[in-house]
HTML snippet that shows the backbone in 3Dmol.js (N, CA, C, O; Angstrom):
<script src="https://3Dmol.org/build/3Dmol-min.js"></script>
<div id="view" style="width:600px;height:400px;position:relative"></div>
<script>
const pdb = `
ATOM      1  N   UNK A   1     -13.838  -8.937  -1.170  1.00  0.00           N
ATOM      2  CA  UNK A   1     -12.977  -7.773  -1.188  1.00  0.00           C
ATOM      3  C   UNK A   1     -13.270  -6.906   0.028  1.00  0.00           C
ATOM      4  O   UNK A   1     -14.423  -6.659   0.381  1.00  0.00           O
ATOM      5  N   UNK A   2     -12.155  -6.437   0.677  1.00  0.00           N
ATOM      6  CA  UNK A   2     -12.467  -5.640   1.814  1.00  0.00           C
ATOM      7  C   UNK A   2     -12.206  -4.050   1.668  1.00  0.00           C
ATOM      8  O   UNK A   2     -11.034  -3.699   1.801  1.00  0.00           O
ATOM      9  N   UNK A   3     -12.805  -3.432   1.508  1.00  0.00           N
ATOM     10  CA  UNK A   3     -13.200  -1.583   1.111  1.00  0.00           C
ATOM     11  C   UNK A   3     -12.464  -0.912   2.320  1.00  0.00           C
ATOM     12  O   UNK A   3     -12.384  -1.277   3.493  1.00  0.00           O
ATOM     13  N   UNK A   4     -11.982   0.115   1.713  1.00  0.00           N
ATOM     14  CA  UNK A   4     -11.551   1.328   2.677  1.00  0.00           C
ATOM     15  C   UNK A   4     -11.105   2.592   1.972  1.00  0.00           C
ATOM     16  O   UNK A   4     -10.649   2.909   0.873  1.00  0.00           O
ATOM     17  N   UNK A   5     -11.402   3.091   2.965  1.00  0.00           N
ATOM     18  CA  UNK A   5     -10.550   4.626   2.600  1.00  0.00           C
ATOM     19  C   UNK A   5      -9.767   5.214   3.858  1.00  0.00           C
ATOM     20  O   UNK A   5      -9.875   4.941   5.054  1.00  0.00           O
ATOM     21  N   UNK A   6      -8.729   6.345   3.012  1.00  0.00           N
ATOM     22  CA  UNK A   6      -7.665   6.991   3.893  1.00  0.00           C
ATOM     23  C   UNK A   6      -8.255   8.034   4.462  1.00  0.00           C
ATOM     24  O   UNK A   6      -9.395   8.457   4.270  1.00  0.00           O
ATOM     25  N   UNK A   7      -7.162   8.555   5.397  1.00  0.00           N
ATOM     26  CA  UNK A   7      -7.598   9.937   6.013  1.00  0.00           C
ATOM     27  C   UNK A   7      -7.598  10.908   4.797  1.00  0.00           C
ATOM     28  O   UNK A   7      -8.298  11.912   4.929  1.00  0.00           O
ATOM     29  N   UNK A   8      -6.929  10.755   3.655  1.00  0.00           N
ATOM     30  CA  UNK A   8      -7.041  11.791   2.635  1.00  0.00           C
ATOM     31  C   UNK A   8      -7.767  11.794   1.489  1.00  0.00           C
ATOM     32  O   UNK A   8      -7.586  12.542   0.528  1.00  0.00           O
ATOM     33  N   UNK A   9      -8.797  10.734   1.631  1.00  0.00           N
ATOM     34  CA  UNK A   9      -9.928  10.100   0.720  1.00  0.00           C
ATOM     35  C   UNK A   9      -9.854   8.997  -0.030  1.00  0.00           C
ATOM     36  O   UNK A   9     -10.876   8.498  -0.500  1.00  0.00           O
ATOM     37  N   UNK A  10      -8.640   8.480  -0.237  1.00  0.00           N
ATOM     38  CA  UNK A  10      -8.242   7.605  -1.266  1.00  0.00           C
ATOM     39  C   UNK A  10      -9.039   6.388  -0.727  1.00  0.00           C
ATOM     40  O   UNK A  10      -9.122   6.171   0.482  1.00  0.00           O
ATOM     41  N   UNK A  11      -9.707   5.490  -1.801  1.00  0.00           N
ATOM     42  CA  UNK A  11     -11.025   4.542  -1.789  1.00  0.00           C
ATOM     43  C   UNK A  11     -10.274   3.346  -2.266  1.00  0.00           C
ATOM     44  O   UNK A  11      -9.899   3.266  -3.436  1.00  0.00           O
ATOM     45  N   UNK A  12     -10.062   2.473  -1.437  1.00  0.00           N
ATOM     46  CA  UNK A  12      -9.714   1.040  -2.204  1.00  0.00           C
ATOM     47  C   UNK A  12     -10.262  -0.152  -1.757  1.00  0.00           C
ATOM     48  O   UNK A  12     -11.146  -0.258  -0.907  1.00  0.00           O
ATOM     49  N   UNK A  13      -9.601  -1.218  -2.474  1.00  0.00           N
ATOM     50  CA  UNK A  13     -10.659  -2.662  -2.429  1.00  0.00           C
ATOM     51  C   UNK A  13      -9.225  -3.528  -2.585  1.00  0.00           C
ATOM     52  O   UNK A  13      -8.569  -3.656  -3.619  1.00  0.00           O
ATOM     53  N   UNK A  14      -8.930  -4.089  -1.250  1.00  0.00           N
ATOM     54  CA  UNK A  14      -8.032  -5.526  -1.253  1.00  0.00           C
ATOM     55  C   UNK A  14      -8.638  -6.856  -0.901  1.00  0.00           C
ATOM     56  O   UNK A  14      -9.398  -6.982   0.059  1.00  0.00           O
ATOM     57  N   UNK A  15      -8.293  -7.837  -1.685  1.00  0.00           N
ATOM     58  CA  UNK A  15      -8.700  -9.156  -1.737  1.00  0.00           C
ATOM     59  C   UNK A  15      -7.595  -9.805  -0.523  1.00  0.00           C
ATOM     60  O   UNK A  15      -6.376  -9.960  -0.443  1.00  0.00           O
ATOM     61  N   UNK A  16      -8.966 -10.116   0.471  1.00  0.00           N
ATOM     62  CA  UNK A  16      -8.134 -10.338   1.822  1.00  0.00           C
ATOM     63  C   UNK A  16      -7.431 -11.408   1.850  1.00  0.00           C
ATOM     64  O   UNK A  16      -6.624 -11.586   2.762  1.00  0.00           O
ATOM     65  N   UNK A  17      -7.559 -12.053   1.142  1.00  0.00           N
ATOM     66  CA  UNK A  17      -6.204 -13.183   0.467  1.00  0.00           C
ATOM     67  C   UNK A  17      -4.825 -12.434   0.278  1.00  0.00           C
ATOM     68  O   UNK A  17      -3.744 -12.948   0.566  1.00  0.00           O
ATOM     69  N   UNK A  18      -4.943 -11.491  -0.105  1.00  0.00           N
ATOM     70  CA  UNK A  18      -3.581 -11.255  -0.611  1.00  0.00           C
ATOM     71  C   UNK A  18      -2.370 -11.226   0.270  1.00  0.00           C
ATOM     72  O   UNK A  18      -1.229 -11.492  -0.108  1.00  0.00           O
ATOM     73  N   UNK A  19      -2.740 -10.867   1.521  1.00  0.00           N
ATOM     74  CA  UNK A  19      -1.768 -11.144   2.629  1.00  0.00           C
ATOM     75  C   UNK A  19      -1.515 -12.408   3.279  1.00  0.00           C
ATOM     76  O   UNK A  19      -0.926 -12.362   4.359  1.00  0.00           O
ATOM     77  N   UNK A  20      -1.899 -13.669   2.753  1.00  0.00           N
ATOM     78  CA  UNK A  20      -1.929 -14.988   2.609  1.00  0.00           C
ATOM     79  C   UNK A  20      -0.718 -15.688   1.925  1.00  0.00           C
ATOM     80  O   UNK A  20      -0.644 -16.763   1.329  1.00  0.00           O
ATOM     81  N   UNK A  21       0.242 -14.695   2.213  1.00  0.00           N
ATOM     82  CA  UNK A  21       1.520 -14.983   0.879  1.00  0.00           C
ATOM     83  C   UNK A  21       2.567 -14.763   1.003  1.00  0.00           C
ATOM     84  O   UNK A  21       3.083 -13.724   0.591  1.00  0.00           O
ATOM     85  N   UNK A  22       3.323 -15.899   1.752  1.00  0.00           N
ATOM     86  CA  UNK A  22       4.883 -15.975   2.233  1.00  0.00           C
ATOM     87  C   UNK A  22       5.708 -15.218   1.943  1.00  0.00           C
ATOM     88  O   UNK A  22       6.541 -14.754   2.723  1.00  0.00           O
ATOM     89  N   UNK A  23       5.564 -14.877   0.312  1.00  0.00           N
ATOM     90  CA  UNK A  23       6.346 -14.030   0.056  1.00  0.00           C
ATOM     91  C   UNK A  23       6.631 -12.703   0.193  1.00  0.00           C
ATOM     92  O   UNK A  23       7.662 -12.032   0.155  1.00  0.00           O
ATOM     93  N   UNK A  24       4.912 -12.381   0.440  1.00  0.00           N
ATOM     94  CA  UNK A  24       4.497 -10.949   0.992  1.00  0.00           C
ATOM     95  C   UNK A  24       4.811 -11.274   2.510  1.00  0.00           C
ATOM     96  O   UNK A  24       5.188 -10.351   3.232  1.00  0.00           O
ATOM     97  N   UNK A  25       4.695 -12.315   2.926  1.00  0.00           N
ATOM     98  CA  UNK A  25       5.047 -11.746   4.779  1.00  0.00           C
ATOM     99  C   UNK A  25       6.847 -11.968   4.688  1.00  0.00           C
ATOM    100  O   UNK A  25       7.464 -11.601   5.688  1.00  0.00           O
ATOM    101  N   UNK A  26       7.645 -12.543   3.541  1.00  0.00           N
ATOM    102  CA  UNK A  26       9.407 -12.569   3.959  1.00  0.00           C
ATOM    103  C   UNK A  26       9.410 -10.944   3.533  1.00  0.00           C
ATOM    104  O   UNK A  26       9.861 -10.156   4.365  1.00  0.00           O
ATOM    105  N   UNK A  27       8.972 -10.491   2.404  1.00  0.00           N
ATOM    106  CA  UNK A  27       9.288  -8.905   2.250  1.00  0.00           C
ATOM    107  C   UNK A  27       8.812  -7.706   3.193  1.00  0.00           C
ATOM    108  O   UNK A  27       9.066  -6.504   3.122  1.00  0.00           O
ATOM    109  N   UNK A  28       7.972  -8.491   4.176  1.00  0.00           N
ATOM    110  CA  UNK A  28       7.173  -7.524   5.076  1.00  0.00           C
ATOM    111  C   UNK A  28       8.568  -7.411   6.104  1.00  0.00           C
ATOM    112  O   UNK A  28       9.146  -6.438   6.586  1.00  0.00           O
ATOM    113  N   UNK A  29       8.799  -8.835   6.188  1.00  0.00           N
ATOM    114  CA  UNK A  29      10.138  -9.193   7.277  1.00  0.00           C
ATOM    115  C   UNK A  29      10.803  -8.247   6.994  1.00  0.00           C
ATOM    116  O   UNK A  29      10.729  -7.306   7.784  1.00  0.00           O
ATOM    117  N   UNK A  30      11.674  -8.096   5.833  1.00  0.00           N
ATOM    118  CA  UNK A  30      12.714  -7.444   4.960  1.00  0.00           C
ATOM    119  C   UNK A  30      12.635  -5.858   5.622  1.00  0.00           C
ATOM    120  O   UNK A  30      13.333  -5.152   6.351  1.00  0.00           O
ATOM    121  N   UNK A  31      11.272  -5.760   4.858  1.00  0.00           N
ATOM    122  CA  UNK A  31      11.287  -4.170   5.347  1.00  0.00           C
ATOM    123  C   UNK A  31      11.533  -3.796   6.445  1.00  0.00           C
ATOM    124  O   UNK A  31      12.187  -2.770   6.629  1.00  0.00           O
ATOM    125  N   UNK A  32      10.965  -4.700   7.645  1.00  0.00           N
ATOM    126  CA  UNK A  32      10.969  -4.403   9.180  1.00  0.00           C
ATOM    127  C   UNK A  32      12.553  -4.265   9.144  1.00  0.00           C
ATOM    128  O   UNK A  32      13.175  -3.302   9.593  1.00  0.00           O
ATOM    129  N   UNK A  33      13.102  -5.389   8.535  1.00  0.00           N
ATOM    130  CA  UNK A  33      14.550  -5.421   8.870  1.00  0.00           C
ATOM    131  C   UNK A  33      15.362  -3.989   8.234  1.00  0.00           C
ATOM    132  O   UNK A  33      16.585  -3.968   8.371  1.00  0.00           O
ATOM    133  N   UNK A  34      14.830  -3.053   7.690  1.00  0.00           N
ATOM    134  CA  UNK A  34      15.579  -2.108   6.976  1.00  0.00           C
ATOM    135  C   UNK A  34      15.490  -1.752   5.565  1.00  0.00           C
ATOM    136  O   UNK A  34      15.773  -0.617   5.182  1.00  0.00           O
ATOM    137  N   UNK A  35      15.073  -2.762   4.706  1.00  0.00           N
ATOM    138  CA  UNK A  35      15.188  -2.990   3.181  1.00  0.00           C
ATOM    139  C   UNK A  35      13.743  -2.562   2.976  1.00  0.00           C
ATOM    140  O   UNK A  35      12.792  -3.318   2.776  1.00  0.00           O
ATOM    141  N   UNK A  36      13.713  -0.746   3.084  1.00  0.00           N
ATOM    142  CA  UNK A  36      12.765  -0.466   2.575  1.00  0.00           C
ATOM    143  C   UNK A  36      12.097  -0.195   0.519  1.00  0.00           C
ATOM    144  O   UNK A  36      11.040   0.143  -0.014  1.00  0.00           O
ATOM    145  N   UNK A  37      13.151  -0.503   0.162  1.00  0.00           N
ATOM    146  CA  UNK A  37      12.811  -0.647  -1.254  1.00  0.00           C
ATOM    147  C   UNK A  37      12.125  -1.874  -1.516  1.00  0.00           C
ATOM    148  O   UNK A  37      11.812  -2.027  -2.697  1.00  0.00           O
ATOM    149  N   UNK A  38      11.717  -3.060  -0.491  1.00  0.00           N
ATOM    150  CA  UNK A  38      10.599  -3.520  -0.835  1.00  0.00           C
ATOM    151  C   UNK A  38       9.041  -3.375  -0.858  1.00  0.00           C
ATOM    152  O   UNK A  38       8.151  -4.005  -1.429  1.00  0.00           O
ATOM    153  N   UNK A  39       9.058  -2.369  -0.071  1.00  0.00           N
ATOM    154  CA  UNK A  39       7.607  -1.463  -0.075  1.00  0.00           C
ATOM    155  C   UNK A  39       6.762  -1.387  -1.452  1.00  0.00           C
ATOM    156  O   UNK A  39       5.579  -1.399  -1.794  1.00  0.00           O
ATOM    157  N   UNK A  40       8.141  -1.296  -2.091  1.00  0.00           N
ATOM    158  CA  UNK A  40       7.287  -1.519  -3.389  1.00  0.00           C
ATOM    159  C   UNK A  40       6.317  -2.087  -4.451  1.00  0.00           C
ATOM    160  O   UNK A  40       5.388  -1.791  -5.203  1.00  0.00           O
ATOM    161  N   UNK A  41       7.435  -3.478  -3.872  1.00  0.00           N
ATOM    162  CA  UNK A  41       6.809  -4.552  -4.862  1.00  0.00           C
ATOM    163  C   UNK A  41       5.485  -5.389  -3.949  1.00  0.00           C
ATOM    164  O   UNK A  41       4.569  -6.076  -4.402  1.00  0.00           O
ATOM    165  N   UNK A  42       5.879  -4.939  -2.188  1.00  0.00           N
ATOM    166  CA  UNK A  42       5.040  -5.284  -1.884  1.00  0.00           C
ATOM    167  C   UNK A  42       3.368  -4.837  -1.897  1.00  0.00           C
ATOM    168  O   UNK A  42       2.435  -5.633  -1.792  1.00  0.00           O
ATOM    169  N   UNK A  43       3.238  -3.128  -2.078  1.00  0.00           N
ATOM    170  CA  UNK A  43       2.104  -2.598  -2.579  1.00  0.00           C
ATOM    171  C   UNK A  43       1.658  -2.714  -3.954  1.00  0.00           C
ATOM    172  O   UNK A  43       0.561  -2.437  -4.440  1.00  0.00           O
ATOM    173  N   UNK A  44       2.640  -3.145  -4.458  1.00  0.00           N
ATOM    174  CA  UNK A  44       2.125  -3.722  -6.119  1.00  0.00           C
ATOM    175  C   UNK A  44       1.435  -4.837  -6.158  1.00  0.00           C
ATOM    176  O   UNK A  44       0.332  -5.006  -6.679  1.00  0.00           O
ATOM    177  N   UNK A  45       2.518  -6.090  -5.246  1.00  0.00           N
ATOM    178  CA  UNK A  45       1.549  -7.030  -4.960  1.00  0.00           C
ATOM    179  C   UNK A  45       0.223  -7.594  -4.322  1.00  0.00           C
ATOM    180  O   UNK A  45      -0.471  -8.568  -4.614  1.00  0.00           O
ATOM    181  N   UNK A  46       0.132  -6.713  -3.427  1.00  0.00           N
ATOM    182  CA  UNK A  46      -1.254  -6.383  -2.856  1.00  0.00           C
ATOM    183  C   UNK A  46      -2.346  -5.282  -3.413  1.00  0.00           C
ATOM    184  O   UNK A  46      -3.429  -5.785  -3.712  1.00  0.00           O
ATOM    185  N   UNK A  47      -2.228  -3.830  -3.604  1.00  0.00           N
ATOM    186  CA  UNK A  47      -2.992  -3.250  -4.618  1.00  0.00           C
ATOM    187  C   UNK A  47      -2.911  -3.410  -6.226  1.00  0.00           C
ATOM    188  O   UNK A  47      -3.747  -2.882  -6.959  1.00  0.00           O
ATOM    189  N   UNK A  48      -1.927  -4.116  -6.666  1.00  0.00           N
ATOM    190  CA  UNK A  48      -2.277  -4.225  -8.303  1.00  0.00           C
ATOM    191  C   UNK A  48      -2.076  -3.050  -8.568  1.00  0.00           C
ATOM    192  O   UNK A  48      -1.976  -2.139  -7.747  1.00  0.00           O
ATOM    193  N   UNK A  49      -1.983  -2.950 -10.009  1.00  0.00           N
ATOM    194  CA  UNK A  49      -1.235  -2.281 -10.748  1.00  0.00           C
ATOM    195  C   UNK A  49      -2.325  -0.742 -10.980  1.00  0.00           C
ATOM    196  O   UNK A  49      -1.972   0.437 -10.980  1.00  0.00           O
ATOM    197  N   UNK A  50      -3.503  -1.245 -11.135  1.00  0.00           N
ATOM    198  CA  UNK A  50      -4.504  -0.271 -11.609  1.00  0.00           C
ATOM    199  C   UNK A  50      -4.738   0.679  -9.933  1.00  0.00           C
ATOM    200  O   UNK A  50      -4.926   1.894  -9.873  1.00  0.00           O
ATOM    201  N   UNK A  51      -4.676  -0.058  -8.983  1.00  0.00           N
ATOM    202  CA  UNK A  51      -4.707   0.728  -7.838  1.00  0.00           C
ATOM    203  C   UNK A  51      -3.888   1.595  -7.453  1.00  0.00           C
ATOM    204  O   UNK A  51      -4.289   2.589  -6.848  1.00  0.00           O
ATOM    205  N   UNK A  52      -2.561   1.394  -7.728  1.00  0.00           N
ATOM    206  CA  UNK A  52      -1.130   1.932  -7.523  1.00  0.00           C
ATOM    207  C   UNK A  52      -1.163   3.122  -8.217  1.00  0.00           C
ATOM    208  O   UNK A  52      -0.927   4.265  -7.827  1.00  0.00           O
ATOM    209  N   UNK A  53      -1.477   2.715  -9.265  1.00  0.00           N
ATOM    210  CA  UNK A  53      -1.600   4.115 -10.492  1.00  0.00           C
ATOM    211  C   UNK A  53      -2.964   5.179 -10.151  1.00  0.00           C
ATOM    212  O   UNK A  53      -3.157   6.151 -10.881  1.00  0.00           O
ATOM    213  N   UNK A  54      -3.704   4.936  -9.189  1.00  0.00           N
ATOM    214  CA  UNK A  54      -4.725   5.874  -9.066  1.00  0.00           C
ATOM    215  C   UNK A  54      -4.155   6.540  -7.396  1.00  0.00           C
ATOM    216  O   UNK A  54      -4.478   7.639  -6.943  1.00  0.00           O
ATOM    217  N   UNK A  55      -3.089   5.335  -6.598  1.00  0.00           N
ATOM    218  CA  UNK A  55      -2.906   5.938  -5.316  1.00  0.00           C
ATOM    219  C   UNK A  55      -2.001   7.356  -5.988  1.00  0.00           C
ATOM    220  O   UNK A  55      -2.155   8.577  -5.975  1.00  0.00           O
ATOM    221  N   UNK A  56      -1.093   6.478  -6.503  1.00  0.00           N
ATOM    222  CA  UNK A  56      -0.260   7.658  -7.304  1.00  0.00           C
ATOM    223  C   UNK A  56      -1.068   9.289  -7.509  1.00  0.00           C
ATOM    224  O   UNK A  56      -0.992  10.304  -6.816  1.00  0.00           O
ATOM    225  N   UNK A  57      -1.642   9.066  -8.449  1.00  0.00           N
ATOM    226  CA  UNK A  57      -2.624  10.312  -8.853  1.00  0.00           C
ATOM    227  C   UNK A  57      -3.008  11.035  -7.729  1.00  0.00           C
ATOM    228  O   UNK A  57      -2.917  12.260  -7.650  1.00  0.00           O
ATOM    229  N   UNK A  58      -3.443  10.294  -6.845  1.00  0.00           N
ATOM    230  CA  UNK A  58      -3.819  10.977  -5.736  1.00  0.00           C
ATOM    231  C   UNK A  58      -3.038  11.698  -5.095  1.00  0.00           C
ATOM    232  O   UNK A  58      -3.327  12.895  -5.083  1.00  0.00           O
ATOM    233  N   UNK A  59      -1.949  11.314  -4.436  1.00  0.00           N
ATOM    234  CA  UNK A  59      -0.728  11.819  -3.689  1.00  0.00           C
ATOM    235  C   UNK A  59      -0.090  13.086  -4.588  1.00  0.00           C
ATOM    236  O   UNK A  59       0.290  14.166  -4.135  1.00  0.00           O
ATOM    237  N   UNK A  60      -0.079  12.684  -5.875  1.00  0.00           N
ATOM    238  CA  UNK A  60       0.944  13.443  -6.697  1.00  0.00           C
ATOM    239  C   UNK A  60       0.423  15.179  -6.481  1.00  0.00           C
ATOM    240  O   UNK A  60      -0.778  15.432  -6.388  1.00  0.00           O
ATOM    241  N   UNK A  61       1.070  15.859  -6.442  1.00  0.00           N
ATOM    242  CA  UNK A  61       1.155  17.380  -6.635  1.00  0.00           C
ATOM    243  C   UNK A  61       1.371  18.161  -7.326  1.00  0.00           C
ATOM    244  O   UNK A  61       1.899  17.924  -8.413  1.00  0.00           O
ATOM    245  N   UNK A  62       1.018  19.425  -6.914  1.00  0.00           N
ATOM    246  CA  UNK A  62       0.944  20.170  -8.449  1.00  0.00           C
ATOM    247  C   UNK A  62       2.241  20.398  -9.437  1.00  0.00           C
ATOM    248  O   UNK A  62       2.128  20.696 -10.626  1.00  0.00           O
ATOM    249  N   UNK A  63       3.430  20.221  -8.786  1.00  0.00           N
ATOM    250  CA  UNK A  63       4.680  19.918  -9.582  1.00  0.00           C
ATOM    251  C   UNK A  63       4.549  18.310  -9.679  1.00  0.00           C
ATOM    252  O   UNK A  63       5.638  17.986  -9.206  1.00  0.00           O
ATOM    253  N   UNK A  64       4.110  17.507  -9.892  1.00  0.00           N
ATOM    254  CA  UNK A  64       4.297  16.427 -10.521  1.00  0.00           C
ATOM    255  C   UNK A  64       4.851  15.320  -9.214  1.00  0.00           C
ATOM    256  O   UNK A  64       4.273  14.233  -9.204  1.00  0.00           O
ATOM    257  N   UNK A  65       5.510  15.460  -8.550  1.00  0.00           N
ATOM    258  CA  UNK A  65       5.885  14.673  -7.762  1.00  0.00           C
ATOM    259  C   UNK A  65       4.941  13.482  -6.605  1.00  0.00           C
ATOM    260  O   UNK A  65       4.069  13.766  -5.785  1.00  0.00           O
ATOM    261  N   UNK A  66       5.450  12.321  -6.904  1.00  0.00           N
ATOM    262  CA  UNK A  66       4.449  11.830  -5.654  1.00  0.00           C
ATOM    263  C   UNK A  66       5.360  11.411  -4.760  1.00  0.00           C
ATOM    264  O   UNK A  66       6.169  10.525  -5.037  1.00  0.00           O
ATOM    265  N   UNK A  67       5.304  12.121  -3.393  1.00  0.00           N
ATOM    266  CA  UNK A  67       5.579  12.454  -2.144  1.00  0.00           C
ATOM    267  C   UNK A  67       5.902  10.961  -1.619  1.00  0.00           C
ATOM    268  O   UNK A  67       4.865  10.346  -1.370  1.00  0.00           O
ATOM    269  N   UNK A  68       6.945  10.316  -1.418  1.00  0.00           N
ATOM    270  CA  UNK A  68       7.856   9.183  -0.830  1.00  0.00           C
ATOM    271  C   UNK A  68       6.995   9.400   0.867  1.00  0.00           C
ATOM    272  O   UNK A  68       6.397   8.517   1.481  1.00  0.00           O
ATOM    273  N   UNK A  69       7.148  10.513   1.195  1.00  0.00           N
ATOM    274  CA  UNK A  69       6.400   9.910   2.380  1.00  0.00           C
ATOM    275  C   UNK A  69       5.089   9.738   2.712  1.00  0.00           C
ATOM    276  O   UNK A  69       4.669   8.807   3.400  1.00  0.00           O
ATOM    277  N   UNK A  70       4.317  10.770   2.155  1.00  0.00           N
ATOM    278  CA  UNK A  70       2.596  10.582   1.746  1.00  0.00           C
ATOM    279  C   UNK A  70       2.621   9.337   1.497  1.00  0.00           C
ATOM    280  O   UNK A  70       2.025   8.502   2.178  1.00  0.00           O
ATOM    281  N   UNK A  71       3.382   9.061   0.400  1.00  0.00           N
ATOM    282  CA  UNK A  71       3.063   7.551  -0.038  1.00  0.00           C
ATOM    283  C   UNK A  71       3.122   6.060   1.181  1.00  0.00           C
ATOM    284  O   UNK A  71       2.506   4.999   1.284  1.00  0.00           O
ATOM    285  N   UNK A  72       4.047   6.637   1.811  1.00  0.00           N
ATOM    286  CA  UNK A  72       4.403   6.001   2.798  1.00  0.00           C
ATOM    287  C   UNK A  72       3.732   5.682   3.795  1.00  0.00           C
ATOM    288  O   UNK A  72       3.741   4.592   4.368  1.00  0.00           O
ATOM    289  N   UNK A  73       2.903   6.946   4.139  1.00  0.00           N
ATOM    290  CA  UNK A  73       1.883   7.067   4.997  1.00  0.00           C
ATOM    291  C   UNK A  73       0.713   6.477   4.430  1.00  0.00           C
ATOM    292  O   UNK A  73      -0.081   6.177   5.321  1.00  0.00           O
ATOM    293  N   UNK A  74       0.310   6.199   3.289  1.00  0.00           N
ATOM    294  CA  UNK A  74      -0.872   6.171   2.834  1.00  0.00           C
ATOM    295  C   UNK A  74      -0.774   4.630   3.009  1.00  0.00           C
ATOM    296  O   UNK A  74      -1.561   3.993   3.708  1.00  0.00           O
ATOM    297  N   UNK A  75       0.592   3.908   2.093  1.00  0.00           N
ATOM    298  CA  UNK A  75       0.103   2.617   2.169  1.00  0.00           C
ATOM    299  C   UNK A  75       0.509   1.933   3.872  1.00  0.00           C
ATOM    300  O   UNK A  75       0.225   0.756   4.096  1.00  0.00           O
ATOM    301  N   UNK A  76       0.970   2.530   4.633  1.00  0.00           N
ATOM    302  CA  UNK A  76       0.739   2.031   6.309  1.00  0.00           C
ATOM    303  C   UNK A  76      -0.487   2.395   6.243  1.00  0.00           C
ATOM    304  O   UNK A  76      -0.831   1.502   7.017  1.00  0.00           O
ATOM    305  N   UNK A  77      -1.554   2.963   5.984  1.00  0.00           N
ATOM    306  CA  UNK A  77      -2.787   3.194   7.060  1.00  0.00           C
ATOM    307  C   UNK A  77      -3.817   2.175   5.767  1.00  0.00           C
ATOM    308  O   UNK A  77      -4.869   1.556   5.926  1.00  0.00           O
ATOM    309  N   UNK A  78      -3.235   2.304   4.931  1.00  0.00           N
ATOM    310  CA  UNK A  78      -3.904   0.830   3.750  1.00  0.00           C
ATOM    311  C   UNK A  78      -3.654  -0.505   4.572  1.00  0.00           C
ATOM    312  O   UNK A  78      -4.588  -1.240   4.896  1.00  0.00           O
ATOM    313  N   UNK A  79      -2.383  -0.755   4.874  1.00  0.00           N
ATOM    314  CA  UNK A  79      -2.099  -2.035   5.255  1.00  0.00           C
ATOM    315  C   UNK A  79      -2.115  -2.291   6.805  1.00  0.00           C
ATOM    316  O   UNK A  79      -1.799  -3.394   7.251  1.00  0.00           O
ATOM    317  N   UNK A  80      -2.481  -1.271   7.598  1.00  0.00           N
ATOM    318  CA  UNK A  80      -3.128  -1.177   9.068  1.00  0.00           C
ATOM    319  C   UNK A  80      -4.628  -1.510   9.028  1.00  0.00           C
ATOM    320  O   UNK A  80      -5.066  -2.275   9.888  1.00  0.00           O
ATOM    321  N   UNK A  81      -5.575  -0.917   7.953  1.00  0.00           N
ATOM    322  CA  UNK A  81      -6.664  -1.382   8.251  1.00  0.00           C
ATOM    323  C   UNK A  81      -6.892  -2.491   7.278  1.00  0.00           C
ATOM    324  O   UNK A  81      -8.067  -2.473   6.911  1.00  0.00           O
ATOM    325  N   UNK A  82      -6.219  -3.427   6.738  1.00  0.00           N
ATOM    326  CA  UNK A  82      -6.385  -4.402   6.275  1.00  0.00           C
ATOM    327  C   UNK A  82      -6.055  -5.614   7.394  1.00  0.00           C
ATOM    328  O   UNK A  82      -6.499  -6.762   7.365  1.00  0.00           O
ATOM    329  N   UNK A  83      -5.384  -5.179   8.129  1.00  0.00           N
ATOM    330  CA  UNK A  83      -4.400  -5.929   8.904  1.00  0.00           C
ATOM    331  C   UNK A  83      -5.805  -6.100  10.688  1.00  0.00           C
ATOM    332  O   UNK A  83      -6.003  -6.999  11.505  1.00  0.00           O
ATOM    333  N   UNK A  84      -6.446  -4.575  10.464  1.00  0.00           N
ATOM    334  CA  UNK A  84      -7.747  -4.748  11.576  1.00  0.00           C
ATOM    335  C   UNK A  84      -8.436  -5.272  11.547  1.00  0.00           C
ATOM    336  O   UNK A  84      -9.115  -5.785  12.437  1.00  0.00           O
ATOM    337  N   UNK A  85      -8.494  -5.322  10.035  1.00  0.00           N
ATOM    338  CA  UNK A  85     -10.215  -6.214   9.834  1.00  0.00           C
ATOM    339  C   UNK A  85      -9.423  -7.924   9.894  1.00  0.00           C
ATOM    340  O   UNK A  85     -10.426  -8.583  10.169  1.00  0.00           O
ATOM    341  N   UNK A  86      -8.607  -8.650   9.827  1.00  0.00           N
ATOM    342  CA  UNK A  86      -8.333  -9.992   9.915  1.00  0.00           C
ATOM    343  C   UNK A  86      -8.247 -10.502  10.886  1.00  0.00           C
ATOM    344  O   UNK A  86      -8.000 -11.708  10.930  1.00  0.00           O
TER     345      UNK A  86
END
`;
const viewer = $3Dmol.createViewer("view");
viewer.addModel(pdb, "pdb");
viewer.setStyle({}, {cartoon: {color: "spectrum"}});
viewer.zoomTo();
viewer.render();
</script>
């Protein structure tokens, strides 16, 4: 498992396999191409479900909302330094 954290503290652990996965690099395609509503399934598929739900927590604010672009930002600098260390 390869460890990191964000500029805003958030602590995680991806199994450097997980980007080993056609399907994760055609949806990576996708997105480049515009179809950013795969962002989704692609940080699901790489952080799992229990991670997602704590990035969540993190981002979220004191009205409840978690921030589309925080989020945005958070999982680029997740999937930048996953992408350094390989």
């Amino acid at each position: 498992m390869e460890k990191g954290k964000t500029k805003t503290g958030f602590e995680f652990e991806i199994d450097p396999k997980a980007f080993d996965d056609w399907e994760i690099l055609e949806k990576l395609n996708a997105i480049d191409k515009g179809n950013t509503n795969l962002a989704v399934d692609v940080a699901n598929a790489v952080l799992g479900e229990e991670q997602m739900n704590a990035l969540k927590e993190h981002i979220r604010a004191e009205k409840g909302k978690v921030s589309i672009t925080d989020m945005m930002a958070s999982l680029e600098e997740i999937f930048e330094a996953c992408s350094a260390k390989n």
